[in-house]
C-alpha positions as MATLAB code, in Angstrom:
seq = 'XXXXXXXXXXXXXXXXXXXXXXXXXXXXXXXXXXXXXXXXXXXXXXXXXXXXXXXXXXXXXXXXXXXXXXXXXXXXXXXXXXXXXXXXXXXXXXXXXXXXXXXXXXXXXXXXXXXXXXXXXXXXXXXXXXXXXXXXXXXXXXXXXXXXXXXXXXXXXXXXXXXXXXXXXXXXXXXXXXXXXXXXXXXXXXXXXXXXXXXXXXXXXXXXXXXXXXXXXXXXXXXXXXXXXXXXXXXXXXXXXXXXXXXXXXXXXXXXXXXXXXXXXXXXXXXXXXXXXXXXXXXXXXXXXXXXXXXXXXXXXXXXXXXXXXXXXXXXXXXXXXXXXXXXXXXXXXXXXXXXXXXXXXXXXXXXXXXXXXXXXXXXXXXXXXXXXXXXXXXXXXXXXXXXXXXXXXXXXXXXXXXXXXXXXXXXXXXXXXXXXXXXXXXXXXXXXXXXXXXXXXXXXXXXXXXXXXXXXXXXXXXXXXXXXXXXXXXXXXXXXXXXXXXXXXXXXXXXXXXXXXXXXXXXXXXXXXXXXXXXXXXXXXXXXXXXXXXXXXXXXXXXXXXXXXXXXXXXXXXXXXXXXXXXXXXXXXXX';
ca = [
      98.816  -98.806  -33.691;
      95.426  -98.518  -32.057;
      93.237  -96.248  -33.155;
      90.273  -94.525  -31.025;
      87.123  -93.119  -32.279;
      85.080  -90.937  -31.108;
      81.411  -91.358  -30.401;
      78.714  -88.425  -29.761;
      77.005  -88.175  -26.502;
      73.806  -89.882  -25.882;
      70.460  -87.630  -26.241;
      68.715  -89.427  -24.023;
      69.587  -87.698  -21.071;
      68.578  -84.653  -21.932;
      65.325  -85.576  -23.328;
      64.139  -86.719  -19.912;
      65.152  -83.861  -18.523;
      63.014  -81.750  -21.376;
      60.400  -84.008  -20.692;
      60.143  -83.855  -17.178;
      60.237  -80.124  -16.966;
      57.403  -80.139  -19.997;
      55.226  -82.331  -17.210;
      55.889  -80.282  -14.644;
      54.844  -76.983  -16.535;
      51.786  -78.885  -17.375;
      50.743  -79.719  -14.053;
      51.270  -76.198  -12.807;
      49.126  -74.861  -15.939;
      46.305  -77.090  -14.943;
      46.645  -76.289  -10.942;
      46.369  -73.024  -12.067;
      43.520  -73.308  -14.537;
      41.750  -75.437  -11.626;
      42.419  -72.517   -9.036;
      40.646  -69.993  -11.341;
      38.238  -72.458  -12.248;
      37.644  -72.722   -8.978;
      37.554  -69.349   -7.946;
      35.505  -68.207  -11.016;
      32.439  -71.058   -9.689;
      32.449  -69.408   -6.122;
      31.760  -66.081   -7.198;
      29.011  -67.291   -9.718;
      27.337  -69.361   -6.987;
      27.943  -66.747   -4.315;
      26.140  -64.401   -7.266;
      23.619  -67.210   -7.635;
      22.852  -67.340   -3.796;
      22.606  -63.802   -3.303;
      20.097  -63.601   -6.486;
      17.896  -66.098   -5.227;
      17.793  -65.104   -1.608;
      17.800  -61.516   -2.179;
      19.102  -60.628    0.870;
      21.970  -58.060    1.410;
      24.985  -59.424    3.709;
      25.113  -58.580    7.252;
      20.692  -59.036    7.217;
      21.102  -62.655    8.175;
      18.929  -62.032   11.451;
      15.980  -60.402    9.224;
      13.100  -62.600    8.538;
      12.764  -63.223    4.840;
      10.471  -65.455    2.780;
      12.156  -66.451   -0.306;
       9.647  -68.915   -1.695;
       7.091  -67.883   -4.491;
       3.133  -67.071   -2.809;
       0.725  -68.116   -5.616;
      -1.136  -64.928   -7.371;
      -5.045  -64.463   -6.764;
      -7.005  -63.424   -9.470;
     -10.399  -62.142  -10.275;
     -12.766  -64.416  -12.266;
     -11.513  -62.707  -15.486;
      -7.795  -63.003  -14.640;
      -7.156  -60.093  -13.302;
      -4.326  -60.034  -10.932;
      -5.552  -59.033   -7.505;
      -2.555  -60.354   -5.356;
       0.606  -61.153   -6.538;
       4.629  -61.439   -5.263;
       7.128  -59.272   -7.584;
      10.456  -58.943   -6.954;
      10.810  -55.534   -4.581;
      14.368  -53.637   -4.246;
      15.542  -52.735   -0.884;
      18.035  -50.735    0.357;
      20.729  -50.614    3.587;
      23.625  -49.950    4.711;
      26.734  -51.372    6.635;
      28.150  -48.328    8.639;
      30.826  -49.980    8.645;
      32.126  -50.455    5.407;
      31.553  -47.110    4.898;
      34.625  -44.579    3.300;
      32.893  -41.052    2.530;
      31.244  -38.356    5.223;
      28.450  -39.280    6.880;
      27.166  -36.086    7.058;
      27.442  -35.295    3.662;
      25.828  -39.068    2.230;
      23.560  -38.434    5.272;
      22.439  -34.904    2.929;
      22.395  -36.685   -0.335;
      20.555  -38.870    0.970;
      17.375  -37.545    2.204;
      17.865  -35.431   -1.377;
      17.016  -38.071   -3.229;
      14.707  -39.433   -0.697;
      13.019  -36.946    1.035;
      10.843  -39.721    2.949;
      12.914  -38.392    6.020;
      15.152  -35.618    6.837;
      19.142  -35.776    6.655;
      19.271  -36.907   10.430;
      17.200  -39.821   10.224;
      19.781  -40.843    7.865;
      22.367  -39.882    9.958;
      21.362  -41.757   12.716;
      21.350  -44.460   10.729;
      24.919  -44.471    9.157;
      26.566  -43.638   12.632;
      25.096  -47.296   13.861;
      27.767  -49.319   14.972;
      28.427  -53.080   13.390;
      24.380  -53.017   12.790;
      22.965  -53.531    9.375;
      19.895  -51.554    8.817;
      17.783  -50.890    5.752;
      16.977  -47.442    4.600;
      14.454  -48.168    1.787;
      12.366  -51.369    1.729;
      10.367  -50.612   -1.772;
      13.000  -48.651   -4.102;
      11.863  -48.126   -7.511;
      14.714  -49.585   -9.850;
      15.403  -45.576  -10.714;
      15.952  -44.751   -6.814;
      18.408  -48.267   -6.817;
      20.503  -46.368   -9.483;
      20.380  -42.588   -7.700;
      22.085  -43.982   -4.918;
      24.271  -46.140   -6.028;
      25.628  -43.545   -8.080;
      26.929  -41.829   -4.937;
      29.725  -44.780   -5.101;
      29.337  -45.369   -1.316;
      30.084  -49.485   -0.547;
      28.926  -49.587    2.445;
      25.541  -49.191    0.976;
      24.225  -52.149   -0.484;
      21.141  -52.912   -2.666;
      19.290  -56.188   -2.632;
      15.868  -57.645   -3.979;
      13.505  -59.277   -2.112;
       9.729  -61.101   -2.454;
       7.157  -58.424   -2.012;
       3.056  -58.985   -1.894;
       1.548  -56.628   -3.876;
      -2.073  -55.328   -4.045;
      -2.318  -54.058   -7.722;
      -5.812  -52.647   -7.377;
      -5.145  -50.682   -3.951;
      -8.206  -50.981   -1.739;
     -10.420  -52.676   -4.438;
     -11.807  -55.987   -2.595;
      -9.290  -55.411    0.456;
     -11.655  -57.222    2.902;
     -11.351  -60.035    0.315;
      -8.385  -60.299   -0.187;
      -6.905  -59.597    3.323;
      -3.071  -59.682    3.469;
      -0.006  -61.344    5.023;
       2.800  -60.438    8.113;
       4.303  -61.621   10.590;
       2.683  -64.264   12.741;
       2.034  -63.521   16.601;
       4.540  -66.144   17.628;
       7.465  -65.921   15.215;
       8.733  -63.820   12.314;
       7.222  -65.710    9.293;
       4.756  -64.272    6.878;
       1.262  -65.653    6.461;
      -2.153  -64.519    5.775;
      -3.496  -62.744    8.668;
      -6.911  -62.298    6.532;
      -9.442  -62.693    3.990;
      -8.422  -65.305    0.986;
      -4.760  -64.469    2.229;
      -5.457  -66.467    5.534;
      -7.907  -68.799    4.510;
      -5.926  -70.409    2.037;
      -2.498  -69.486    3.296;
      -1.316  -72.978    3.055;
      -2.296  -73.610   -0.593;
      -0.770  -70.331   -1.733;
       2.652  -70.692    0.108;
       2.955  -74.444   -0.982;
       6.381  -74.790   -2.515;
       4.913  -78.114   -4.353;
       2.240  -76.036   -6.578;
       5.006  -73.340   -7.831;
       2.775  -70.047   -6.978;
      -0.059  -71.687   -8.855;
      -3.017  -68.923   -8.750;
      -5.922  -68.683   -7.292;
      -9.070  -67.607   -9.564;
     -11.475  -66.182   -7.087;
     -15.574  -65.564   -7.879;
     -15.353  -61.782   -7.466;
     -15.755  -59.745  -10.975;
     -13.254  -56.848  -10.464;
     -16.046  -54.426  -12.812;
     -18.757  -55.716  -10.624;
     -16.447  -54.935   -7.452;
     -15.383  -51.068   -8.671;
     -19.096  -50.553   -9.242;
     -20.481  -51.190   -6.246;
     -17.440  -49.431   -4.183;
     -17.834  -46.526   -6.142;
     -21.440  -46.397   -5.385;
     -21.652  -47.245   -2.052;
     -18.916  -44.738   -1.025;
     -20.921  -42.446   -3.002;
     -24.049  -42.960   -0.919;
     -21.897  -43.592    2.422;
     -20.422  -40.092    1.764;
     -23.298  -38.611    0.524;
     -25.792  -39.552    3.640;
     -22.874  -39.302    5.960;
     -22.996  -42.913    7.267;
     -20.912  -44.731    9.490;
     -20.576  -48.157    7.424;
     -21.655  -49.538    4.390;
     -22.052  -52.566    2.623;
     -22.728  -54.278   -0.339;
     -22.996  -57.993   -2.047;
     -23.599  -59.507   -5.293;
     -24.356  -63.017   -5.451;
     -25.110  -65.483   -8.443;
     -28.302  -66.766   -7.636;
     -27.687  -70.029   -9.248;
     -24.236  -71.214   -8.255;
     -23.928  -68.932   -4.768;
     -20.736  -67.270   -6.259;
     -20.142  -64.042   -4.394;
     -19.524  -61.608   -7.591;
     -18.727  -58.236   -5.367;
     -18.305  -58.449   -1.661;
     -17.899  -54.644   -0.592;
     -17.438  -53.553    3.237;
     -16.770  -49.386    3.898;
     -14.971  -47.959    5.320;
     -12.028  -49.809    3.201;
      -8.614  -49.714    3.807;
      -5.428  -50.405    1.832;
      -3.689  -53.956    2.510;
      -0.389  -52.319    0.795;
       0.140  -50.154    3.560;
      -1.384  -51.205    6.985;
       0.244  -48.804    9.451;
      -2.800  -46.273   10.653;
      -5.285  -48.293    9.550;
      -8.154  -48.439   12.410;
      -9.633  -51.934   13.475;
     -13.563  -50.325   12.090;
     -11.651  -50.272    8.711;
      -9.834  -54.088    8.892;
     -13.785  -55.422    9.922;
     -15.169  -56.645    6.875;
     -19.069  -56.250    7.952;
     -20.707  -58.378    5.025;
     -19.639  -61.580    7.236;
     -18.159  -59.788   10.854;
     -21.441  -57.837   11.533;
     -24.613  -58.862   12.026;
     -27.853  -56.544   12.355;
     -31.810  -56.395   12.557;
     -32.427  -55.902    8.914;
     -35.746  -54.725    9.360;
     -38.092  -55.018    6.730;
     -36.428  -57.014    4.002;
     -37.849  -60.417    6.391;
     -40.951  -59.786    5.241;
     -41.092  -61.532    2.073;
     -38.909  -64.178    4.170;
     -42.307  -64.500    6.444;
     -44.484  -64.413    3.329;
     -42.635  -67.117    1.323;
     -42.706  -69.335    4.375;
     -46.356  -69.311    4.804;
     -47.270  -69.865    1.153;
     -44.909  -73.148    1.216;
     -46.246  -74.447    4.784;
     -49.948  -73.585    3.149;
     -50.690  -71.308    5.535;
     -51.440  -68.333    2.646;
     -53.334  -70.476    0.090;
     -54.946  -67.298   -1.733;
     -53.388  -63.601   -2.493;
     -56.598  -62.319   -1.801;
     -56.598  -63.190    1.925;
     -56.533  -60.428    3.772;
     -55.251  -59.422    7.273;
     -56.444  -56.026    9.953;
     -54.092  -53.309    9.416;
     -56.734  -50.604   10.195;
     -55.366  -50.250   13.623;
     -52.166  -50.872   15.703;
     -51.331  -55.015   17.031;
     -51.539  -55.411   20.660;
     -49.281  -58.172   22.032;
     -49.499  -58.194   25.668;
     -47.903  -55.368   27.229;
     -46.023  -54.760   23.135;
     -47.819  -52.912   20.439;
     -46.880  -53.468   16.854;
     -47.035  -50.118   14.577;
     -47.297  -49.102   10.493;
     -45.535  -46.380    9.645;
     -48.121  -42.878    9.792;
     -48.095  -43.004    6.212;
     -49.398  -46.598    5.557;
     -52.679  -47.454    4.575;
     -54.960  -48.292    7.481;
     -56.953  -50.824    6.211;
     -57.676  -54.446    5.778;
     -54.826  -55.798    3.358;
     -54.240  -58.965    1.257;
     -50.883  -60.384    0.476;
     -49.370  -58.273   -2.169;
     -50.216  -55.269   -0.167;
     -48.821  -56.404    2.536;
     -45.209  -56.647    0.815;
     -45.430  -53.634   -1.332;
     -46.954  -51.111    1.939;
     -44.845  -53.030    4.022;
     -46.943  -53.543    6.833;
     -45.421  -54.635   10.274;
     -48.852  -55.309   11.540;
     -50.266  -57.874    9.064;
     -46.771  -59.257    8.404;
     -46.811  -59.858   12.351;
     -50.139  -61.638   12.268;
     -49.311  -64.144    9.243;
     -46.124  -65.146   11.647;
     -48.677  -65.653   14.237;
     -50.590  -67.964   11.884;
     -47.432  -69.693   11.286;
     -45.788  -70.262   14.907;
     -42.961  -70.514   16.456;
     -41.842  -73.926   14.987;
     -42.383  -73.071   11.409;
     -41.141  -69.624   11.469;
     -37.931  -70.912   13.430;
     -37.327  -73.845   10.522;
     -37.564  -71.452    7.616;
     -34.873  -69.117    9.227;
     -32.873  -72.286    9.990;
     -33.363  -73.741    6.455;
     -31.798  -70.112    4.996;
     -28.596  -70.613    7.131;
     -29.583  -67.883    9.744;
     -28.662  -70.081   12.930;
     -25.392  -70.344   11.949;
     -21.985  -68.665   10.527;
     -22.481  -67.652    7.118;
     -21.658  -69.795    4.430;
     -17.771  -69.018    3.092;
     -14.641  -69.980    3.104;
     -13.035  -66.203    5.304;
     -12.161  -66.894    8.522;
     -13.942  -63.870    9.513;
     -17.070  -64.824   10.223;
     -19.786  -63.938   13.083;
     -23.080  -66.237   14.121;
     -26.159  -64.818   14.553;
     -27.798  -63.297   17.167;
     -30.719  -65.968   17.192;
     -33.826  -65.624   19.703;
     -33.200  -66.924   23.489;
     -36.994  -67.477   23.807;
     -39.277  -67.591   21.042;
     -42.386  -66.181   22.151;
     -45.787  -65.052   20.642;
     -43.791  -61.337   20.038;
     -40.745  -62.690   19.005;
     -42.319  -64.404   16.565;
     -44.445  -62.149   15.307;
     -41.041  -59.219   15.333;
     -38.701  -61.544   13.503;
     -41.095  -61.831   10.866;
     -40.438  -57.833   10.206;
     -36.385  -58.110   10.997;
     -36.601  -57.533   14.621;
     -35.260  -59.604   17.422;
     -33.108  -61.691   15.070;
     -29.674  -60.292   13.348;
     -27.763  -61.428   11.100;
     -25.117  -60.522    8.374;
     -25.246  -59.197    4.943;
     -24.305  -62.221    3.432;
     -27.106  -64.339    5.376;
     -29.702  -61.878    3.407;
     -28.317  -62.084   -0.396;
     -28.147  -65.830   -0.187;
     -31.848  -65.999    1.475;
     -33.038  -63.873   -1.065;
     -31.058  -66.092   -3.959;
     -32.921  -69.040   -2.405;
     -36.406  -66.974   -2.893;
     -35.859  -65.973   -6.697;
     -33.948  -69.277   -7.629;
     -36.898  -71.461   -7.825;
     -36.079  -72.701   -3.641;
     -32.662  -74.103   -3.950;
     -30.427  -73.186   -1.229;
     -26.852  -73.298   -1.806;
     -23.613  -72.469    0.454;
     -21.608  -69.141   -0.679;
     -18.325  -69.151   -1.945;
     -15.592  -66.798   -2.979;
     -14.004  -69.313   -5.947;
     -14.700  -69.948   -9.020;
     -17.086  -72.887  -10.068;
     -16.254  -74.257  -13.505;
     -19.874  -74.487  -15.728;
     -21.659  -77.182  -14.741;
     -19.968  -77.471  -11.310;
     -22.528  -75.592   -9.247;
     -23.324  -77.726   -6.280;
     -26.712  -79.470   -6.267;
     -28.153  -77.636   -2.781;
     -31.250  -78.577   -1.236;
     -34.468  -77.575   -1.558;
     -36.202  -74.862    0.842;
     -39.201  -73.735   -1.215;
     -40.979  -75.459   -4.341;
     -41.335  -73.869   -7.457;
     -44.403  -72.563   -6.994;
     -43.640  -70.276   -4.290;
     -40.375  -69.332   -5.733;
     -42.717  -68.372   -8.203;
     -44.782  -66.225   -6.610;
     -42.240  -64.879   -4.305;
     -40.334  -63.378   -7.880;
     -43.890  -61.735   -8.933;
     -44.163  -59.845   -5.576;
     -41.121  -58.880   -5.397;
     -41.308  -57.285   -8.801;
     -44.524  -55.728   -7.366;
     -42.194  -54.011   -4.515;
     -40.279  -52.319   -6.634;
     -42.789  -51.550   -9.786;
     -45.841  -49.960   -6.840;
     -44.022  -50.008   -3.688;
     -40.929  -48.943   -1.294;
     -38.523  -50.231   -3.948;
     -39.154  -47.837   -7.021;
     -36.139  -45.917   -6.736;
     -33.981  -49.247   -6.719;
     -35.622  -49.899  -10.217;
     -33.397  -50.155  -13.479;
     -34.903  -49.633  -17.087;
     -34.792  -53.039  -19.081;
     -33.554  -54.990  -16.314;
     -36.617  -55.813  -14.617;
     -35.711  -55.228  -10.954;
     -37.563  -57.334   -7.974;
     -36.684  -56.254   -4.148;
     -37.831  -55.381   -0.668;
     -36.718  -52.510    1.388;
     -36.070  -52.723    5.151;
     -35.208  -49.901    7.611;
     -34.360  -51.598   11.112;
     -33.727  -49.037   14.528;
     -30.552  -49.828   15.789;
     -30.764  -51.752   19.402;
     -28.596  -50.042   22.257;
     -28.359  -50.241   25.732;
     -31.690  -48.206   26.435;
     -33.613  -49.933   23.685;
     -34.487  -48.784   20.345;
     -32.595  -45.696   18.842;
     -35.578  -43.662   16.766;
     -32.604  -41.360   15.279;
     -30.037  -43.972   13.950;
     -30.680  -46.846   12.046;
     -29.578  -49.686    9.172;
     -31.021  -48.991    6.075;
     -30.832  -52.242    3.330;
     -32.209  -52.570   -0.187;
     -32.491  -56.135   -1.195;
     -32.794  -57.047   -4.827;
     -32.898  -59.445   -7.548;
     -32.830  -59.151  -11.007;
     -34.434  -59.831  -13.984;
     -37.241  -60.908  -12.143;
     -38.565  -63.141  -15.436;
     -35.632  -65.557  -15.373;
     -33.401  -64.359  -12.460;
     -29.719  -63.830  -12.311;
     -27.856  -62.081   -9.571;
     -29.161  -60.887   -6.143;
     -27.766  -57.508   -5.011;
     -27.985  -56.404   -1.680;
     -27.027  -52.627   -0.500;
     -26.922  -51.610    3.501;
     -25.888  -48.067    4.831;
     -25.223  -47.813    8.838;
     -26.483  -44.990   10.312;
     -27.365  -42.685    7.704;
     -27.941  -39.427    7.403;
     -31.556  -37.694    6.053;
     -30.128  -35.021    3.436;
     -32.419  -32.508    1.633;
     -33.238  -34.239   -1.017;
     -34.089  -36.880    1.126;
     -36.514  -34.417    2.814;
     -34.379  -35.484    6.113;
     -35.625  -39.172    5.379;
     -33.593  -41.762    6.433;
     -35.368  -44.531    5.205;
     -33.781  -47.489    2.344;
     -36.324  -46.187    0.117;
     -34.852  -42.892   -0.078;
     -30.857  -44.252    0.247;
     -30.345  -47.869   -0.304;
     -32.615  -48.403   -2.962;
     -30.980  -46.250   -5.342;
     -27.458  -47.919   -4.652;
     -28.826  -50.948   -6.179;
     -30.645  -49.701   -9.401;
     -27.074  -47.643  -10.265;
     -25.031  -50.872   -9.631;
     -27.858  -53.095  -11.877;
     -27.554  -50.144  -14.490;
     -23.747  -50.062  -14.645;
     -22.776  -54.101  -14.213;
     -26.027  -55.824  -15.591;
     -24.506  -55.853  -19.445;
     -20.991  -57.053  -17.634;
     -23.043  -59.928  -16.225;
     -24.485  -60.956  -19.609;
     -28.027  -59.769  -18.984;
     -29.145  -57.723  -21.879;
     -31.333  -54.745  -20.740;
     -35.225  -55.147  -22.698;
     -38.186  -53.113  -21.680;
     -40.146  -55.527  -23.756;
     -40.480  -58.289  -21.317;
     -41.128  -58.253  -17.912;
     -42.475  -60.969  -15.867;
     -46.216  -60.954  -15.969;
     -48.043  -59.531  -12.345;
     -50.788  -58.892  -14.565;
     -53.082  -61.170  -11.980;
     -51.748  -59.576   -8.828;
     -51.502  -55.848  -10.176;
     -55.760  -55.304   -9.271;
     -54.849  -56.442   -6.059;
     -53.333  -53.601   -4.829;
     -55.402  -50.982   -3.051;
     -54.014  -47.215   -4.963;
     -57.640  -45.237   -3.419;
     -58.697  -42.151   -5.041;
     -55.073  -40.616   -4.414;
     -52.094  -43.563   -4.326;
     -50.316  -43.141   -0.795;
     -46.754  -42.678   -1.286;
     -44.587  -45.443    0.972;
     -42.001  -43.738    2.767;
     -41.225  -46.004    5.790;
     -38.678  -48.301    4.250;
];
């Protein structure tokens, strides 16, 4: 009898089937993990795009400039310019849910910048984006969106800001839109002149360090508006200048205006007039004229002496001293520190039209001033030199120039004759370009002793500062209109140096058309207004500049001082 047994049924089967449905539940798990994967990266790079552009969705056709502009700094390190993240804020219509009306209310609440139906107008748009606050305060950002409305949206943006307000604003300049196309550049002042270098994605917003001392700077715009205010002038201006590298220190031009907000500001206020304007600085040539003929050995001997007793008669011109000069025969120091027009005239008579030309030429005057703005004006240089030209530029008449043109002329006359080109960076130590020479020693020399003179006798004593030894020339030049000379308005400049024994810093103050004020006894003259600009900068910044103040020293005029006529009663120089 057979017998059958019976055998169990494979496994196999089944464990393929366990197997395969193990796979297939893997592969789903990891499609799935890849899908949110996947979906988690977009929203962190759409995140990552919006942080880095800044730019709210649906402002695609708005001009922004995501790249980093490089600071500018002071010569201290002070931040003068520099880009910070800015928030903005718009609005979709829409995508918006609540009433208009009523987010149209809360809005100008908690901005009252405009009323509820300039808001209004603004959410009832149709398919337009538009913003509603380009500079939000992080604290405004969370105001509104706390009123839970999406179709307002918040973004942050690249924004140039001007940390110090007006403070150097001719300077600095600023940046918008160019005339052709919606990019931002510098449209003036460092901003524009070096608008390639501080937008260059390859240097990473490295900084600029400009020359200009911010103390110096919010001394001399404090005292200049003072005095521009006080005499009720129309401009003012003001420069400090290191007389042995040509760094411009404080470059001041009033009126000012603000480069963080541009809108209303009038084109007298965007002219910076230390390098735009030109004028007939009057008097302050003199010692130009004087230091000219000493070098071309034309003056040989302080004790020459030249007719003032009487008016100069130049063909159908006469040449005039102020009522209350001296008339009398005067040498050189006299000259300068009575600031006579007649005998200044004939020593530029003595030195022609050849030599008095060169001199001016040497100093820079025949062309643009020497820096690196864009806003810059030439001269107005003689058409003719004749005998009375001559003889009128020699006194700051018939010739113009800017501010600047005088504070590096007058660096070139204390410096020991070097002239060197102005500039608006900062030169390392020892980096101070080599120049070229315009006057020796000698009358560099000379030129520092009468200057002190000036200021110690002359026109210049108000523009004195204790322990700082103070050396200048005043100059008070009628401004030139279509009928000729005005004799009500004119341009009132105190040039300076200082300290006079070993000097430092040239500081030049001008006031357009001031104003004679009683204490002025209605005087309009730089003695009375310019002069004293000067002294109070010297006084406030000379310490900042590293020159200690000592009435112990002076330089010594002890040769020159008997040379100067002071009669039975000294006469009092009012005309500059």
């Amino acid at each position: 009898m057979t017998t059958f047994v019976a055998r169990p049924v494979p496994a196999r089967r089944g464990n393929e089937q366990r197997h395969a449905l193990v796979a297939v539940a893997h592969v789903r798990l990891m499609m799935l993990m890849l899908l949110i994967m996947a979906g988690f990266l977009l929203v962190i790079g759409r995140i990552a795009i919006l942080g880095i552009l800044g730019t709210p969705a649906g402002a695609a056709n708005l001009a922004v400039n995501p790249q980093v502009r490089g600071d500018i700094l002071d010569r201290n390190g002070q931040p003068l310019a520099r880009t910070i993240d800015a928030w903005t804020i718009g609005v979709r219509p829409a995508q918006l849910l609540g009433d208009r009306q009523g987010l149209a209310d809360s809005l100008a609440r908690i901005m009252p910048g405009h009323d509820s139906s300039w808001y209004l107008q603004r959410l009832t748009m149709r398919g337009k984006f538009t913003y509603l606050d380009k500079h939000a305060s992080p604290d405004l950002v969370n105001q509104i969106h706390a009123l839970g409305e999406p179709g307002i949206v918040f973004a942050r943006e690249p924004e140039r800001l001007y940390p110090q307000s007006t403070m150097a604003a001719h300077v600095l300049g600023y940046i918008g839109p160019t005339a052709t196309d919606a990019h931002i550049a510098g449209r003036a002042g460092i901003e524009r002149a070096f608008d390639e270098r501080l937008s260059d994605p390859r240097r990473r917003g490295e900084p600029i360090s400009l020359s200009i001392d911010a103390r110096v700077q919010a001394a001399m715009e404090s005292e200049l508006g003072r005095a521009m205010t006080n005499f009720r002038a129309k401009a003012a201006t003001g420069v400090v200048l290191d007389v042995h590298t040509g760094e411009i220190i404080s470059m001041v031009s009033l009126p000012v205006y603000n480069p963080n907000k541009l809108t209303g500001t009038s084109s007298d206020a965007l002219r910076n007039n230390v390098t735009q304007s030109v004028y007939e600085l009057g008097s302050t040539f003199k010692p130009i004229a004087v230091a000219a003929a000493i070098n071309d050995g034309v003056i040989t001997d302080m004790t020459r002496r030249f007719d003032a007793t009487k008016p100069l008669k130049v063909g159908r011109f006469t040449i005039h001293d102020d009522r209350g000069d001296p008339k009398r025969w005067l040498n050189i120091p006299e000259t300068l520190v009575y600031s006579s027009n007649v005998a200044t005239a004939q020593i530029a008579d003595k030195m022609g039209k050849d030599r008095m030309a060169a001199m001016f030429t040497a100093l820079g005057f025949g062309e643009r001033p020497a820096t690196e703005l864009r806003e810059r004006a030439g001269p107005i240089w003689p058409r003719f030199w004749g005998r009375t030209t001559v003889m009128t530029t020699a006194y700051g008449h018939g010739i113009a120039v800017t501010p600047l043109h005088l504070a590096n002329a007058y660096a070139t006359l204390v410096n020991g004759g070097i002239y060197r080109p102005t500039t608006l960076l900062k030169i390392a130590p020892g980096a101070a370009p080599k120049g070229r020479r315009v006057l020796t020693e000698a009358t560099s020399a000379r030129m520092r002793q009468l200057l002190r003179l000036v200021v110690l006798l002359g026109t210049g004593r108000k523009g004195d500062a204790v322990g700082y030894r103070v050396g200048g020339k005043t100059g008070t030049g009628e401004i030139a209109g279509a009928g000729g000379y005005s004799r009500s308005k004119n341009v009132s400049t105190f040039a300076a140096a200082f300290p006079m024994d070993a000097p430092r810093y040239v500081v030049v103050a001008m006031l357009d058309s001031p104003n004679g004020t009683k204490e002025t006894y209605g005087l309009t003259t730089a003695a009375w207004n310019a002069a004293p600009v000067v002294g109070r900068v010297i006084s406030r910044t000379g310490a900042l500049l590293g020159v200690t103040p000592d009435t112990s020293r002076d330089i010594d005029v002890s040769q020159l001082l008997p040379l100067v006529w002071t009669g039975e009663k000294k006469p009092v120089p009012t005309a500059e």
